[in-house]
N, C-alpha and C positions, 0 to 999 in steps of 0.2 A: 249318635246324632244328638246336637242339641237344640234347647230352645233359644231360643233370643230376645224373642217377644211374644207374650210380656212375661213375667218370672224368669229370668233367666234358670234354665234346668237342664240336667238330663235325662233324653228323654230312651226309658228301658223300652216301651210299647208303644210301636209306631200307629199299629190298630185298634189300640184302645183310645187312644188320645185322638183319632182325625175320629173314631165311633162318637164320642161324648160330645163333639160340638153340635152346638145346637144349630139344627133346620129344619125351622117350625114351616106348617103346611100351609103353604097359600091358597086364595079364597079360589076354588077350578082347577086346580093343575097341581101338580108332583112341584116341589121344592128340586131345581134344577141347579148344578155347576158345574163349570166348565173345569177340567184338567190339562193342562199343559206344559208343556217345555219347551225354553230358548234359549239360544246364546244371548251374551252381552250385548249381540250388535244385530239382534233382532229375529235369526234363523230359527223355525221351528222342524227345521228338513238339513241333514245333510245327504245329499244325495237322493234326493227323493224320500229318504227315511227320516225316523227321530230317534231311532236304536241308539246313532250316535252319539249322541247328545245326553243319554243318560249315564247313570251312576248307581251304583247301590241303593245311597240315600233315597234317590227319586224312585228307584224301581218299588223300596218298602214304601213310600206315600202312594206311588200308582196304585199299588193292589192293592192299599187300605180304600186308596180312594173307591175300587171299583168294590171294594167289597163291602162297604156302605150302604153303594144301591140297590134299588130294587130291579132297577137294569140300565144296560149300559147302553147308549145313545150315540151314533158313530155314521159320517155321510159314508158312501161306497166308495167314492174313492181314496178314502183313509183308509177302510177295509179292504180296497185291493191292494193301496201298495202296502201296508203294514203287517198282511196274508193275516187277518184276523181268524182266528177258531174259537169256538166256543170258551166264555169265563171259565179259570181254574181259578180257585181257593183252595186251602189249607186245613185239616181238619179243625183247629184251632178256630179260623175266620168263618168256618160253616156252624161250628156249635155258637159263637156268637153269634151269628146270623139265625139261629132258631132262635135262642135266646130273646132275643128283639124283634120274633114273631116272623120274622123273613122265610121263605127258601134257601134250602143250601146254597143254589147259585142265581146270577142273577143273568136273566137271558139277555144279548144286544139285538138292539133295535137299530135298522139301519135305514138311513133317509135316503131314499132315489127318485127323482123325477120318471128317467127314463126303462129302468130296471136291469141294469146291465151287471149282470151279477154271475158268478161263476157257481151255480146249484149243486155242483160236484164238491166246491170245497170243505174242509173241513168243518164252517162255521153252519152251511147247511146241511150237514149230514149228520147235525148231532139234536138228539128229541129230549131231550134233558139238562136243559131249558130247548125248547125250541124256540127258535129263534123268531123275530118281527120282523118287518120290513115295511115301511111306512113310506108312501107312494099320493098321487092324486091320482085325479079320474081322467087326464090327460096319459097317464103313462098308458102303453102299448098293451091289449085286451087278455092277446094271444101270448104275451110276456107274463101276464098277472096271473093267470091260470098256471101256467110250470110253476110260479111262486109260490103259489097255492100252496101246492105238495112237499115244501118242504120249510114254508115258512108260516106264520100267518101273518095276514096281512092287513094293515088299516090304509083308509084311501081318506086322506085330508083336502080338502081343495080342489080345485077345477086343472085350471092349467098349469101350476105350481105348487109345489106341494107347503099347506097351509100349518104351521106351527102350532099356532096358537090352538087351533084346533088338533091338533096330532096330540100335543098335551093334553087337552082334556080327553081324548081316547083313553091317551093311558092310565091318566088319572081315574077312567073307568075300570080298569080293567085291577082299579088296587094300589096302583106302583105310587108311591108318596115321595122316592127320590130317585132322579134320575143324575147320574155321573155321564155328561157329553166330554168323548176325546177328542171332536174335532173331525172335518177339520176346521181348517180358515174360513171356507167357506160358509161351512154350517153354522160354526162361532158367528160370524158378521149377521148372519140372516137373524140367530138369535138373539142378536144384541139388539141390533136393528125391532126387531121386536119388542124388546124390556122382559125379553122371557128370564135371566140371568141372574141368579141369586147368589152365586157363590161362584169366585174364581179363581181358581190353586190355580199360580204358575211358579213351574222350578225355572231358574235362571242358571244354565249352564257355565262353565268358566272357558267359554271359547270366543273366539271373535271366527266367522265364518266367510264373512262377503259371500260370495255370489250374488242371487235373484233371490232369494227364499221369500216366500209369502211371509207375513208376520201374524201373529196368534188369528187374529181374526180380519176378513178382508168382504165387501161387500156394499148394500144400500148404504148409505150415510142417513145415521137415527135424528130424529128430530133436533134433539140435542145429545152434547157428551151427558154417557151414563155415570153417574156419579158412584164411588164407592168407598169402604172405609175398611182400616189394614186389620185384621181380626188376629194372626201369627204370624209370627216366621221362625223356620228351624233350619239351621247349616247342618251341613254333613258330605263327607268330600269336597268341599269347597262349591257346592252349590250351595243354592237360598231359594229356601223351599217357600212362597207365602201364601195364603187366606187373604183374599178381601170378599167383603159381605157388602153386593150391593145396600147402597143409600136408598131411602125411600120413605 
């Protein structure tokens, strides 16, 4: 893989180098970014997935990216079609993760209004990291209680589940970065927010058509979020980039 910008180089360590950038802690809440992949003409799904769409290159940024965090931030429906399980690391990416004072792994946190989650699956049936799930006080009583048992649970907001507030939970509970996959939905609500401090998106080398959502889809923010280009690295003919929200 290489770099492009700036230094042009090559880069041997794809996890050391996304480790050393800097993301300093915002004043309440975990330093948050977004991770992604698209095609040229906008798709972050083919076929309901984004398997397709990656590459080698993207897959070493995905798990650097996820292994940064202190946990991984993902709505349910990204977890059911993408059949989420529990974060793996590398023994490598876990000694640098003590290293930098973290846990071996970093548990996902999952955003649901309604709680419609498969408790069977593999992502709740592992206690090491146990897993979040991050909900309002509108979701269903008799739904939160099964969650209970196999998740735990934070409750932001009344009838929708409140962000802003869900961040500073987590921020209690320690987590200083969170790495969101998405999806579209979650992305927009975030942004829509100004929760969004950092946003890796790989650009696939495909043109797709169909419907596909695009990275982020939702309220319309008061204004466009401004941001500014921090890297980029090719490798298999994607274009990996960093932008570092403006502020």
């Amino acid at each position: 893989m290489r770099r492009l910008w700036p230094d042009p180089t090559e880069v041997d360590d794809v996890d050391a180098l996304i480790a050393a950038e800097a993301r300093p802690l915002p004043v309440g809440r975990p330093w948050l970014l977004v991770n992604m992949i698209a095609s040229l003409d906008g798709a972050v799904t083919v076929e309901g997935r984004s398997g397709q769409l990656g590459r080698p290159a993207d897959r070493a940024v995905f798990f650097a990216l996820r292994a940064v965090g202190d946990v991984v931030l993902a709505g349910a429906g990204t977890v059911r079609a993408e059949g989420y399980g529990p974060v793996r690391c590398t023994e490598a990416q876990r000694a640098a993760r003590r290293a930098r004072g973290q846990v071996d792994l970093p548990p996902i946190a999952v955003v649901t209004r309604s709680l419609q989650l498969n408790l069977d699956s593999p992502l709740f049936r592992s206690e090491d990291p146990r897993p979040i799930v991050v909900t309002c006080d509108a979701s269903p009583v008799e739904l939160r209680r099964s969650v209970t048992e196999r998740a735990d649970v934070i409750v932001a907001g009344e009838d929708d589940v409140d962000l802003p507030a869900a961040m500073g939970e987590l921020a209690g509970r320690g987590f200083e970065v969170v790495t969101c996959e998405g999806g579209p939905r979650l992305n927009g609500d975030l942004v829509a927010a100004d929760l969004v401090d950092e946003w890796d998106l790989t650009i696939a080398p495909m043109l797709v058509g169909d419907t596909s959502e695009r990275s982020a889809v939702g309220p319309r923010p008061g204004a466009p979020r401004g941001c500014v280009l921090d890297r980029v690295l090719e490798g298999d003919d994607l274009l990996l980039g960093r932008w570092l929200r403006a502020r």
